[in-house]
ROTIKOL-319022 format. One record per residue: residue number from 1; x, y, z of N, C-alpha, C, O in turn; residue in three letters. Coordinates in pm, whole numbers. Example, Ala and Ser with C-alpha at 12.3 -4.5 7.8 and 13.67 -1.06 7.14 Angstrom:
BEGIN
@resi=1; n_c1=1319; n_c2=-569; n_c3=780; ca_c1=1230; ca_c2=-450; ca_c3=780; c_c1=1320; c_c2=-330; c_c3=780; o_c1=1424; o_c2=-332; o_c3=846; resn=ala
@resi=2; n_c1=1285; n_c2=-225; n_c3=708; ca_c1=1367; ca_c2=-106; ca_c3=714; c_c1=1290; c_c2=3; c_c3=787; o_c1=1341; o_c2=114; o_c3=804; resn=ser
This chain:
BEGIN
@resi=1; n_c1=-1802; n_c2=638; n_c3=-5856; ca_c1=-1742; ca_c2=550; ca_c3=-5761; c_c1=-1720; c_c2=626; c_c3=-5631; o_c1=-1631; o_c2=708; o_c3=-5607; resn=unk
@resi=2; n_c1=-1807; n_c2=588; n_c3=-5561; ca_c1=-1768; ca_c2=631; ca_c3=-5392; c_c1=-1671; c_c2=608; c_c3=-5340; o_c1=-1630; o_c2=494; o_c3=-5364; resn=unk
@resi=3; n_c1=-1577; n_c2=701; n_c3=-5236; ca_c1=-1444; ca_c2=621; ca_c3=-5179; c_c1=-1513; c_c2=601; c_c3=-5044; o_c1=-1628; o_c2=634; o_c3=-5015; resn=unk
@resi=4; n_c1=-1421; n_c2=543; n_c3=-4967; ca_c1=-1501; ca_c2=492; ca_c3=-4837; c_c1=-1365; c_c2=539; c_c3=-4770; o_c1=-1254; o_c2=519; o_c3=-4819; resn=unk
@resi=5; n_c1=-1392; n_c2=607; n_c3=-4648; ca_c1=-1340; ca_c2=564; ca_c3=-4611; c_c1=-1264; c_c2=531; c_c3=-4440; o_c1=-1323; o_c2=560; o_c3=-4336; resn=unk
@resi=6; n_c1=-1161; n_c2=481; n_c3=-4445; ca_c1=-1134; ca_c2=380; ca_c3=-4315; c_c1=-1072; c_c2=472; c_c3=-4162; o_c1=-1019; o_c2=583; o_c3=-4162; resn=unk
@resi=7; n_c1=-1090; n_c2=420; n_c3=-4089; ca_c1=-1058; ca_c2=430; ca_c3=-3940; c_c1=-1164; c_c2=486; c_c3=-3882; o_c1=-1271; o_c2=508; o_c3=-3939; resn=unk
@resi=8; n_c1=-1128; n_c2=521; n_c3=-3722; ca_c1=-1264; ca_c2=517; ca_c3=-3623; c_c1=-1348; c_c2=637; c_c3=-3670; o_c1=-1323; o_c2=716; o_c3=-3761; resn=unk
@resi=9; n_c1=-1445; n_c2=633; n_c3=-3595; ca_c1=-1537; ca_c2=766; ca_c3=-3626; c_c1=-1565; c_c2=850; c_c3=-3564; o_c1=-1588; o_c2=821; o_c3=-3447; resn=unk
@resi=10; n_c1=-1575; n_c2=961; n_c3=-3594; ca_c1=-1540; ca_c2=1093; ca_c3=-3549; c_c1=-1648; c_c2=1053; c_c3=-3422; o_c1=-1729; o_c2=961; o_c3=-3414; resn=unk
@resi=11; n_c1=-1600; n_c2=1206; n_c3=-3289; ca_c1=-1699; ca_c2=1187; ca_c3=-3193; c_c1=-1833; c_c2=1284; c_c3=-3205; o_c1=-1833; o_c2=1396; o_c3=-3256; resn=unk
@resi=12; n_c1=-1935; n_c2=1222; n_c3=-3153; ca_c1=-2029; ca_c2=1296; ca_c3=-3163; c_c1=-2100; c_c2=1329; c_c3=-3048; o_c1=-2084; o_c2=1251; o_c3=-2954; resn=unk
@resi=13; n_c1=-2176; n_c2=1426; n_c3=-3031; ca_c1=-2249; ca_c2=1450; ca_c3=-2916; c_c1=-2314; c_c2=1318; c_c3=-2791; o_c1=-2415; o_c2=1248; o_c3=-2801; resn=unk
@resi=14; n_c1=-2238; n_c2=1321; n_c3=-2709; ca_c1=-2357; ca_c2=1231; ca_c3=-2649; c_c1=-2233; c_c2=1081; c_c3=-2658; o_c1=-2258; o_c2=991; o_c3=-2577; resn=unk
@resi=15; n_c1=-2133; n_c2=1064; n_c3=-2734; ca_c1=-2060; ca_c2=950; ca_c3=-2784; c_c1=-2005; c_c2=835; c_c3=-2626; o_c1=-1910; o_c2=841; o_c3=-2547; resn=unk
@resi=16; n_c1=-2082; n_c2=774; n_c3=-2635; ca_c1=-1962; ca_c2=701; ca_c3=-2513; c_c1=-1880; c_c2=669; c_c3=-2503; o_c1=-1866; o_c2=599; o_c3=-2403; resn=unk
@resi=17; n_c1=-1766; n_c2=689; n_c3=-2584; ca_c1=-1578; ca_c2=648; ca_c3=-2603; c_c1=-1569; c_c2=817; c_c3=-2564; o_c1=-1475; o_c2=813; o_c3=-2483; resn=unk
@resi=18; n_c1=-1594; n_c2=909; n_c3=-2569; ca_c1=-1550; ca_c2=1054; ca_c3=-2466; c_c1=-1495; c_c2=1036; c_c3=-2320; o_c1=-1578; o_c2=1033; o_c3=-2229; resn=unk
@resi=19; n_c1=-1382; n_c2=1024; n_c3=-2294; ca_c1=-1317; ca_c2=1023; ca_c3=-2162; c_c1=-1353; c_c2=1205; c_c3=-2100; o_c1=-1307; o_c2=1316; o_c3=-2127; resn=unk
@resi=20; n_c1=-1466; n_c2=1149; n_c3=-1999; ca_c1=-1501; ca_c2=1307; ca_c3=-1972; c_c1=-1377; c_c2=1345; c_c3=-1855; o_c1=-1329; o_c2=1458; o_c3=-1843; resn=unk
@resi=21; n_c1=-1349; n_c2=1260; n_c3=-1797; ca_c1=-1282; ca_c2=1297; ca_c3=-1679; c_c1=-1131; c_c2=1332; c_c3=-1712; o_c1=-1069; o_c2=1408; o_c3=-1637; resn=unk
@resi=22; n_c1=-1067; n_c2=1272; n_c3=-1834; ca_c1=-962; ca_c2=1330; ca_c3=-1912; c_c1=-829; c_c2=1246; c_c3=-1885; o_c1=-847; o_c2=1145; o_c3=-1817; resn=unk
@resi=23; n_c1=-711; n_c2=1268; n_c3=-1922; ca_c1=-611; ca_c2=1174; ca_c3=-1886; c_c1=-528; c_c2=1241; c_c3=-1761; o_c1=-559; o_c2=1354; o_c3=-1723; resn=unk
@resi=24; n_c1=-449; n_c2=1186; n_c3=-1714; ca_c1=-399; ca_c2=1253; ca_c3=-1584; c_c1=-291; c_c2=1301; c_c3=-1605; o_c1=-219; o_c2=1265; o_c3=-1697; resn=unk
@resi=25; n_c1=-259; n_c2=1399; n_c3=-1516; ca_c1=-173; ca_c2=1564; ca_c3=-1567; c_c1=-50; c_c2=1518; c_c3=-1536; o_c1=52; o_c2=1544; o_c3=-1600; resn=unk
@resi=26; n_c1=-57; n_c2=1436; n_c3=-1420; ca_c1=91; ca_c2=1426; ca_c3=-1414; c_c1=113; c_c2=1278; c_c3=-1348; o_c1=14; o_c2=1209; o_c3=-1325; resn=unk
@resi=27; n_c1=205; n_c2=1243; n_c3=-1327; ca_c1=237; ca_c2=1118; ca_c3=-1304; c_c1=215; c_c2=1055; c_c3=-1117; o_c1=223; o_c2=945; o_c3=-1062; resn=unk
@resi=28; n_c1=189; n_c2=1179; n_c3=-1077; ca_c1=160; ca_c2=1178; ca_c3=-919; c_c1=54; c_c2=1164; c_c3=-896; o_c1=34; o_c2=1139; o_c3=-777; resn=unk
@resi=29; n_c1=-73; n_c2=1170; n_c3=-986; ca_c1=-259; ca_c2=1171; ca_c3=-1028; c_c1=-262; c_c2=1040; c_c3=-1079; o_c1=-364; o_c2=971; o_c3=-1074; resn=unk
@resi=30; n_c1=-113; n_c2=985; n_c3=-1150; ca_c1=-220; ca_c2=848; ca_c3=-1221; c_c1=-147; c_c2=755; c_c3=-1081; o_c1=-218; o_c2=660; o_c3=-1048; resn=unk
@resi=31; n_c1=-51; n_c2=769; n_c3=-1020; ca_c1=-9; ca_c2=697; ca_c3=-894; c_c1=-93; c_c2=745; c_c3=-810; o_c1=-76; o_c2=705; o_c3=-695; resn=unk
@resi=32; n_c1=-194; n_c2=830; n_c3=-831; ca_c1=-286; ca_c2=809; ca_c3=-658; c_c1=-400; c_c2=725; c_c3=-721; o_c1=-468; o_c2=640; o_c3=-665; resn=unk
@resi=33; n_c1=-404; n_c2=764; n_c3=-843; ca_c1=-555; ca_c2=644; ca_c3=-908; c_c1=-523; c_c2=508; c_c3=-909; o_c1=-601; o_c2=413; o_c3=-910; resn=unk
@resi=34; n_c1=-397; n_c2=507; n_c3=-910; ca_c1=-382; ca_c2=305; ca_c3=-923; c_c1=-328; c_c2=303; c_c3=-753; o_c1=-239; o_c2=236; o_c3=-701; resn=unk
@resi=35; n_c1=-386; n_c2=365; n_c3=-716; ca_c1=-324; ca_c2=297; ca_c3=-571; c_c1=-475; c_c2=283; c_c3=-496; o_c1=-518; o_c2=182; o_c3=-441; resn=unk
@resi=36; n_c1=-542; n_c2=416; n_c3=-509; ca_c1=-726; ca_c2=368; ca_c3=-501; c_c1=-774; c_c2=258; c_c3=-574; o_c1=-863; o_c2=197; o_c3=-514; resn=unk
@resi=37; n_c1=-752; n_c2=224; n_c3=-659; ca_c1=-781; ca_c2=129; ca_c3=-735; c_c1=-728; c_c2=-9; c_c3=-667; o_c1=-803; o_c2=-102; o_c3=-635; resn=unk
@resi=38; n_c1=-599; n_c2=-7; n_c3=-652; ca_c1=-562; ca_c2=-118; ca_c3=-521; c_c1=-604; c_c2=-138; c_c3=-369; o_c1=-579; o_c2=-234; o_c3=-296; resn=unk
@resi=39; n_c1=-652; n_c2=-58; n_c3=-350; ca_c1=-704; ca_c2=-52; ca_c3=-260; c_c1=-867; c_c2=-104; c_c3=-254; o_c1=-926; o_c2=-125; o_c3=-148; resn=unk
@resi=40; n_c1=-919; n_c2=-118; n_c3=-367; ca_c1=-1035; ca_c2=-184; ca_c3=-339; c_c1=-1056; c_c2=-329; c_c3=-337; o_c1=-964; o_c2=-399; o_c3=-381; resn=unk
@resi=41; n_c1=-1159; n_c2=-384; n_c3=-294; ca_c1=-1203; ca_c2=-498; ca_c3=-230; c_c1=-1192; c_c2=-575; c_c3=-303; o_c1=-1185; o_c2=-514; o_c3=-410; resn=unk
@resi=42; n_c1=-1183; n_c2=-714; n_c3=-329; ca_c1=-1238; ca_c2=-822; ca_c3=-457; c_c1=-1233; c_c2=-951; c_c3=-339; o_c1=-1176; o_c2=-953; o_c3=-230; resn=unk
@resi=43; n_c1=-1307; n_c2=-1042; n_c3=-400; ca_c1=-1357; ca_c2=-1162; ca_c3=-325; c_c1=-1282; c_c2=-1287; c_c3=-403; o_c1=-1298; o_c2=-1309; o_c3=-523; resn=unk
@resi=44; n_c1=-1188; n_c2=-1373; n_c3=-307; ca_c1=-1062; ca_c2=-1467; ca_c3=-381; c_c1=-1162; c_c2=-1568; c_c3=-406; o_c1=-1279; o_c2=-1540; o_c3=-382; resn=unk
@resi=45; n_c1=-1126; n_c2=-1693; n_c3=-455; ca_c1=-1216; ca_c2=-1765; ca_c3=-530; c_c1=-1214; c_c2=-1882; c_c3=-371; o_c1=-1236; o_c2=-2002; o_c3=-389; resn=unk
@resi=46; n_c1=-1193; n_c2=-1841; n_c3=-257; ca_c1=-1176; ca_c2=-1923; ca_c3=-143; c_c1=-1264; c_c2=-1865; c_c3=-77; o_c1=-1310; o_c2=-1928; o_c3=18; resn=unk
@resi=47; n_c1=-1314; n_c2=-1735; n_c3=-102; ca_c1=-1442; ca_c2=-1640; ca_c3=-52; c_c1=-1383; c_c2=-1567; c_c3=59; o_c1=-1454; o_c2=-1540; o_c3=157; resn=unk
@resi=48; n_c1=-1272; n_c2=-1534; n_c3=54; ca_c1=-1227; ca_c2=-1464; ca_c3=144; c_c1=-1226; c_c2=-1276; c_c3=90; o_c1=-1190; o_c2=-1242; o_c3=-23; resn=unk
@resi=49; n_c1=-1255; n_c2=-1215; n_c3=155; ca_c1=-1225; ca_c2=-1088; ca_c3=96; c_c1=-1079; c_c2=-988; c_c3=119; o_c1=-1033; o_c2=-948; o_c3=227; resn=unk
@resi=50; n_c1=-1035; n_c2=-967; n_c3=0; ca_c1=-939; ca_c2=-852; ca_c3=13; c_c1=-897; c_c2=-776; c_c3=-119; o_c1=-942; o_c2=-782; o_c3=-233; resn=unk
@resi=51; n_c1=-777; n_c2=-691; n_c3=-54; ca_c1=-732; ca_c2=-607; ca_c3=-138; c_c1=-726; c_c2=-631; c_c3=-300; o_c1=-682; o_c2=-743; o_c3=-326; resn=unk
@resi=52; n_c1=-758; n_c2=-555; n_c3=-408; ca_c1=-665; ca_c2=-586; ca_c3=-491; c_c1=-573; c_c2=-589; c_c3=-503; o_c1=-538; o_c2=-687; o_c3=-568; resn=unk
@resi=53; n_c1=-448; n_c2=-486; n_c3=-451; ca_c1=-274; ca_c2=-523; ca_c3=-438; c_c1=-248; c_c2=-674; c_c3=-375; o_c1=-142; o_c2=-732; o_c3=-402; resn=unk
@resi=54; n_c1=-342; n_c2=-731; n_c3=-296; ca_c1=-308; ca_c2=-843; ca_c3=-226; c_c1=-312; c_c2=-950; c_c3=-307; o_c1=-219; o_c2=-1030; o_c3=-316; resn=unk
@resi=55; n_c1=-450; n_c2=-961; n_c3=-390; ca_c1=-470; ca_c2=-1061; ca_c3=-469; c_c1=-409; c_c2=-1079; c_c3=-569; o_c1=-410; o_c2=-1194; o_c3=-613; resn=unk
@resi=56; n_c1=-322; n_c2=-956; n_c3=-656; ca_c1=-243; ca_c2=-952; ca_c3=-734; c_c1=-86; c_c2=-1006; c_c3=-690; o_c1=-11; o_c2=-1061; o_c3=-771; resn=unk
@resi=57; n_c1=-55; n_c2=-983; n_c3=-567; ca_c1=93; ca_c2=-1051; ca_c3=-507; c_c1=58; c_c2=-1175; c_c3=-447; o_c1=143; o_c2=-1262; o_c3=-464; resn=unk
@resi=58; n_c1=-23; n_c2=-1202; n_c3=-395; ca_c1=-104; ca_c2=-1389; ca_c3=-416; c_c1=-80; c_c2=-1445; c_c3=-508; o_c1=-4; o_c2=-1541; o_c3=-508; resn=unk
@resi=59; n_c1=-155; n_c2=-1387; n_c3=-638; ca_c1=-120; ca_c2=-1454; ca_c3=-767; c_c1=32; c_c2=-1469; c_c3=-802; o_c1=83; o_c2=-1576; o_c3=-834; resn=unk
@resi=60; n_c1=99; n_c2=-1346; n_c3=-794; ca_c1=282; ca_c2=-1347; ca_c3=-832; c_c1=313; c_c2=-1495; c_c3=-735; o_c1=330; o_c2=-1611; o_c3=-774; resn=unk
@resi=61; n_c1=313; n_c2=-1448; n_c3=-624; ca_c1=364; ca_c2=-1574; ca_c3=-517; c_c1=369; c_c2=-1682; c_c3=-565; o_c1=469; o_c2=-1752; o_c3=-580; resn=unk
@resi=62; n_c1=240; n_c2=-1708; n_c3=-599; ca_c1=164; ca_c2=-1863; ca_c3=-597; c_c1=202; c_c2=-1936; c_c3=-768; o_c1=178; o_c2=-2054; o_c3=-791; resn=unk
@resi=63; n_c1=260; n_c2=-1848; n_c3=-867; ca_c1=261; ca_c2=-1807; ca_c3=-960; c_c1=408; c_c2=-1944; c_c3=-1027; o_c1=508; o_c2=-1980; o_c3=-964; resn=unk
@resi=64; n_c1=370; n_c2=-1982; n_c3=-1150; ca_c1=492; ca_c2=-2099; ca_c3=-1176; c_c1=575; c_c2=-1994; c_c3=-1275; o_c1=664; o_c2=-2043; o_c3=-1345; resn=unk
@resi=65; n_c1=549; n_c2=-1863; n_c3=-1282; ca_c1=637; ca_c2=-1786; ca_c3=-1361; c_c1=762; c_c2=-1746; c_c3=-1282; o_c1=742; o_c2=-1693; o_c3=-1173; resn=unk
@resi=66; n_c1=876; n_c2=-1761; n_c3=-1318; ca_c1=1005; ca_c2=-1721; ca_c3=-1301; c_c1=952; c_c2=-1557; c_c3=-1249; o_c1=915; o_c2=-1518; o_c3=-1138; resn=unk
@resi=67; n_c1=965; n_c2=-1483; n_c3=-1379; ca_c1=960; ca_c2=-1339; ca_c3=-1383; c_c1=869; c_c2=-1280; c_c3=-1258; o_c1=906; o_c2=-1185; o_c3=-1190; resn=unk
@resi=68; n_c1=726; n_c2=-1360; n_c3=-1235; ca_c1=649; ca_c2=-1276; ca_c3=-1200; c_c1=700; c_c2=-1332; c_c3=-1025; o_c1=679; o_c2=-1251; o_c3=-934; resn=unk
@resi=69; n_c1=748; n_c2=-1430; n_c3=-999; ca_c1=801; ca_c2=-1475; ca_c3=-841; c_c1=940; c_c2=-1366; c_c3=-813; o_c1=985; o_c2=-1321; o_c3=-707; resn=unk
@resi=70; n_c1=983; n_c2=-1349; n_c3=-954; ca_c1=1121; ca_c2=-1226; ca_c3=-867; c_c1=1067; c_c2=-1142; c_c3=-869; o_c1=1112; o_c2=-1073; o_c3=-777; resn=unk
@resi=71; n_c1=957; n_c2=-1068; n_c3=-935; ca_c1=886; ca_c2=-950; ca_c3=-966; c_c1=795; c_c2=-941; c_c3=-777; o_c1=767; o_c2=-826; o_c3=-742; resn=unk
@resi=72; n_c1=763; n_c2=-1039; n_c3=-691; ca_c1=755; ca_c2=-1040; ca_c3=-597; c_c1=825; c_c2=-1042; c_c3=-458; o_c1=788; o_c2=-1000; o_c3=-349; resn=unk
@resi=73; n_c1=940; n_c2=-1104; n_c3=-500; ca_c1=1042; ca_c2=-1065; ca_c3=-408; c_c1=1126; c_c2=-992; c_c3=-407; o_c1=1224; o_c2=-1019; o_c3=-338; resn=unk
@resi=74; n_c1=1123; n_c2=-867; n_c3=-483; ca_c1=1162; ca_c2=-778; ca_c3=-535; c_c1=1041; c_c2=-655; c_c3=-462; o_c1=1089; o_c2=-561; o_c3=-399; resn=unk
@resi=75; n_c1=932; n_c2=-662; n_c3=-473; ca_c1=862; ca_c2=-571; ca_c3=-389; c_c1=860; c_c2=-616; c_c3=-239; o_c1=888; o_c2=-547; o_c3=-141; resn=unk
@resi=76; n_c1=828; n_c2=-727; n_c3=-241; ca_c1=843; ca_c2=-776; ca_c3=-75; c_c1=958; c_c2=-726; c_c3=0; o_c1=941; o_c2=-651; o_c3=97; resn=unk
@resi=77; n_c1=1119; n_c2=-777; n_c3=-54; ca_c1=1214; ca_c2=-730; ca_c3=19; c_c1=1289; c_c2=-634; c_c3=-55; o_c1=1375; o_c2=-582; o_c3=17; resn=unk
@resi=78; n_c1=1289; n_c2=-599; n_c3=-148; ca_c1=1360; ca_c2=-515; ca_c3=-229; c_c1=1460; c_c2=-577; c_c3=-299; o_c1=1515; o_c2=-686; o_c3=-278; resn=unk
@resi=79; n_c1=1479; n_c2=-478; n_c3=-402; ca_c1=1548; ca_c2=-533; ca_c3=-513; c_c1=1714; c_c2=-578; c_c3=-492; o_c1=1782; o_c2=-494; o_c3=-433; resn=unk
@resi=80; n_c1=1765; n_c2=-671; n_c3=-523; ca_c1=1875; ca_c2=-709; ca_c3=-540; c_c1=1952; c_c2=-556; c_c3=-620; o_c1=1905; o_c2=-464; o_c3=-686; resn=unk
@resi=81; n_c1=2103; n_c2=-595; n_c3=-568; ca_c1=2132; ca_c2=-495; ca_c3=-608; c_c1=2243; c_c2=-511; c_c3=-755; o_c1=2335; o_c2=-590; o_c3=-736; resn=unk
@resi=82; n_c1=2239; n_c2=-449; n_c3=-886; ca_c1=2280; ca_c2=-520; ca_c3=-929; c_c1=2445; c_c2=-539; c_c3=-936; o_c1=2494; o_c2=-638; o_c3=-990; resn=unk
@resi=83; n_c1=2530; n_c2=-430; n_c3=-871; ca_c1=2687; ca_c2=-407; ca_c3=-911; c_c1=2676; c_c2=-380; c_c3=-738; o_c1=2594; o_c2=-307; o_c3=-682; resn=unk
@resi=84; n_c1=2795; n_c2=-470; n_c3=-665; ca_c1=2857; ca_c2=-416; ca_c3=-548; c_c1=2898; c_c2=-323; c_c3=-502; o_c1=3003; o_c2=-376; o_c3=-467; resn=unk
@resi=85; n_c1=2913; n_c2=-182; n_c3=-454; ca_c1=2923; ca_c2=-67; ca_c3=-389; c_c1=3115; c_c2=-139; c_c3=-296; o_c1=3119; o_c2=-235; o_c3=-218; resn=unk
@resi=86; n_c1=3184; n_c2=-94; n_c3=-321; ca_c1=3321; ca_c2=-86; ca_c3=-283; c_c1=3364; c_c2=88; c_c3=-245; o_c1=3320; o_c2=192; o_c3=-295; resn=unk
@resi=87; n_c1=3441; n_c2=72; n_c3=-162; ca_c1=3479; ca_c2=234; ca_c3=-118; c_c1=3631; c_c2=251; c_c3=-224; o_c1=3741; o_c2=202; o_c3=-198; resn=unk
@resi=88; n_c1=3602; n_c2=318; n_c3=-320; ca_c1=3744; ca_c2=316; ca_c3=-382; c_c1=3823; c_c2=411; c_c3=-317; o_c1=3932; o_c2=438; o_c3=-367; resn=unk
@resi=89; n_c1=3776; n_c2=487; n_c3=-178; ca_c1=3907; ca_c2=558; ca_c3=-106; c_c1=3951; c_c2=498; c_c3=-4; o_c1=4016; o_c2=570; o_c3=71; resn=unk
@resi=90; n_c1=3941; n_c2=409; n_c3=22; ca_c1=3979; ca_c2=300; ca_c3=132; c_c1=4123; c_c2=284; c_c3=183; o_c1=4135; o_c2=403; o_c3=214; resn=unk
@resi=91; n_c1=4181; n_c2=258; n_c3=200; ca_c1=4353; ca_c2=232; ca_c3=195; c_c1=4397; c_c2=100; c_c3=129; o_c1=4356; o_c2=-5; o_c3=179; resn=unk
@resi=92; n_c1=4444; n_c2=97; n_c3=66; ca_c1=4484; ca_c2=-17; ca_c3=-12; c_c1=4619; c_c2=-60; c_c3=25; o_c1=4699; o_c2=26; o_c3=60; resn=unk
@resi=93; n_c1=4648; n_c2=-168; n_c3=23; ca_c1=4818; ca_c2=-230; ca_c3=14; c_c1=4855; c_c2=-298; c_c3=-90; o_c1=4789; o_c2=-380; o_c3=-154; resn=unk
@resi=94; n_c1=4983; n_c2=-255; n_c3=-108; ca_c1=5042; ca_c2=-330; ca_c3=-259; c_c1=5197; c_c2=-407; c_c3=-196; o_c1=5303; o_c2=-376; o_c3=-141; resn=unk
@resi=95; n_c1=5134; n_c2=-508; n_c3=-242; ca_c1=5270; ca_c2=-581; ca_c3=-264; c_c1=5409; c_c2=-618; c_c3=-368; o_c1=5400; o_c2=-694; o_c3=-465; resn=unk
@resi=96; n_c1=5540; n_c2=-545; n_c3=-326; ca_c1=5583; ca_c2=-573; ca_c3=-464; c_c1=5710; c_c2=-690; c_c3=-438; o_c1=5762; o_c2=-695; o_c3=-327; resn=unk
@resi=97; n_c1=5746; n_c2=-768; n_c3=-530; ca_c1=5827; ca_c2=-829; ca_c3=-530; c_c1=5936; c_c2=-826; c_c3=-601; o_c1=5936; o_c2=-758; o_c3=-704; resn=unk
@resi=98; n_c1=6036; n_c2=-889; n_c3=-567; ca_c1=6169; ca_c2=-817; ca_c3=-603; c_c1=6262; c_c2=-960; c_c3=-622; o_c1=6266; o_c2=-1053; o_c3=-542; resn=unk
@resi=99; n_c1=6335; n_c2=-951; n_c3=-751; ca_c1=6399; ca_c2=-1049; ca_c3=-760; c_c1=6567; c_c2=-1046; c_c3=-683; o_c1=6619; o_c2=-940; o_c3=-650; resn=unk
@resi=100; n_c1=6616; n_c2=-1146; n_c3=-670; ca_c1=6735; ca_c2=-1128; ca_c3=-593; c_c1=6811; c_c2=-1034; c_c3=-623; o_c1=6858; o_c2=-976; o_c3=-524; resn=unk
@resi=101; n_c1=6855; n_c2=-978; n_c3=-762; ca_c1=6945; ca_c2=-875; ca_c3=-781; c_c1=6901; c_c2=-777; c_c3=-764; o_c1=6970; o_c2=-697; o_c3=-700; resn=unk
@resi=102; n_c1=6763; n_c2=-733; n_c3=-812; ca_c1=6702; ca_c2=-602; ca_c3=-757; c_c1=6657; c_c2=-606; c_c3=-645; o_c1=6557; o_c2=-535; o_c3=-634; resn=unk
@resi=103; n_c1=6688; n_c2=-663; n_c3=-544; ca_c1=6709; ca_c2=-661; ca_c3=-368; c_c1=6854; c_c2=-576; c_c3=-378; o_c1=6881; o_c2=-471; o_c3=-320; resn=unk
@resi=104; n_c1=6948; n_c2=-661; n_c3=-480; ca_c1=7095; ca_c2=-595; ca_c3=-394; c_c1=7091; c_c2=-474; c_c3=-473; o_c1=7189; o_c2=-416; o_c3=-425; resn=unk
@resi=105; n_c1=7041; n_c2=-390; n_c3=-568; ca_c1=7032; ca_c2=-269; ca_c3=-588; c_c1=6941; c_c2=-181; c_c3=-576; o_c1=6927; o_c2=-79; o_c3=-642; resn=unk
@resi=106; n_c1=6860; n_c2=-230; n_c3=-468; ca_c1=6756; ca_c2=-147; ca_c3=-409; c_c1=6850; c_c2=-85; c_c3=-264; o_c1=6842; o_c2=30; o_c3=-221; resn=unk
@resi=107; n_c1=6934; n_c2=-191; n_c3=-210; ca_c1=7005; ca_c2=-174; ca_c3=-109; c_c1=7090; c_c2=-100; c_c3=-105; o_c1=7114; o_c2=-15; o_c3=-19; resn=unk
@resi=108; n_c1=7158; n_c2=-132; n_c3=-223; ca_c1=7305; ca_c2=-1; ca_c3=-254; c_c1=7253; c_c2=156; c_c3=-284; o_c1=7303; o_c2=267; o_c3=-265; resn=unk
@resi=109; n_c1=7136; n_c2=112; n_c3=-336; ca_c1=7048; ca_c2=289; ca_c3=-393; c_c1=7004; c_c2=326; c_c3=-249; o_c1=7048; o_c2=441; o_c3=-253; resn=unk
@resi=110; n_c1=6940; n_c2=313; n_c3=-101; ca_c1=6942; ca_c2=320; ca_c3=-23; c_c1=7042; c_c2=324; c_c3=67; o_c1=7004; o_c2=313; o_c3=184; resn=unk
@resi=111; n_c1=7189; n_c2=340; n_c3=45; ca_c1=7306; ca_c2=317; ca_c3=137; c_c1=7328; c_c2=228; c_c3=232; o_c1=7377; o_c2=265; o_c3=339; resn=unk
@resi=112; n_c1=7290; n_c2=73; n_c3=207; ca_c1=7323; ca_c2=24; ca_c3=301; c_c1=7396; c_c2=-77; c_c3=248; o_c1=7339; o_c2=-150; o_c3=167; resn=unk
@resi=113; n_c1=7528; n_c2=-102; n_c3=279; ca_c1=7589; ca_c2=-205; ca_c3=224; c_c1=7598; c_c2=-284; c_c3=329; o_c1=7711; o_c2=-325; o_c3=356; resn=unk
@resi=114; n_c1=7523; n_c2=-311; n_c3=386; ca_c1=7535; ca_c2=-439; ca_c3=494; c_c1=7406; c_c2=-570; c_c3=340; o_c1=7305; o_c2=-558; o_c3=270; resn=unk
@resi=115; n_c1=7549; n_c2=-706; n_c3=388; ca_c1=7384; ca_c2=-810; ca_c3=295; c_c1=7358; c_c2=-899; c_c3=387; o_c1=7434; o_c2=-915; o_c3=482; resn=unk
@resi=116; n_c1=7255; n_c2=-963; n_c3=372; ca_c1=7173; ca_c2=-1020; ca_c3=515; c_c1=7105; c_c2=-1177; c_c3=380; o_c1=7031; o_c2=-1266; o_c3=421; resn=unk
């Protein structure tokens, strides 16, 4: 009984699944390749010619997806922000209130026996 057996097959001389050019080293090589890559031409189905980045934010725009229309106005004008920025050294005021009797012994603890 022969076993067989399963998954891809080894590479061999000459194989065309060999990535000769290799994967990219760092993350600054695969952002200049997808940006050449956007940068090339394609023809819209109106026969107009342009960018690929263009035709891809055409499509978002024009697009009945929720996700992919904020996913565009989000590169267009930038992202919403998600938590408000407040200066927590600011000067603040506090208000305190005081019921009638602790008026008249805030007054006497301060020396003033004048009541108003």
């Amino acid at each position: 009984m022969e076993t067989q057996k399963h998954g891809p097959k080894p590479f061999v001389k000459g194989d065309p699944r060999i990535n000769r050019k290799g994967r990219p080293r760092s993350f600054d090589e695969l952002r200049k390749l997808g940006q050449a890559i956007a940068q090339e031409t394609v023809t819209t189905s109106r026969g107009t010619r342009i960018t690929l980045a263009e035709a891809i934010l055409w499509s978002w725009a024009e697009s009945k997806e929720p996700i992919l229309q904020k996913a565009f106005m989000e590169y267009s004008f930038g992202k919403v922000p998600d938590k408000l920025e407040t200066n927590p050294l600011e000067e603040r005021k506090t208000l305190i209130l005081y019921y009638g009797h602790e008026r008249e012994l805030k007054r006497l603890e301060n020396g003033s026996n004048t009541t108003s």
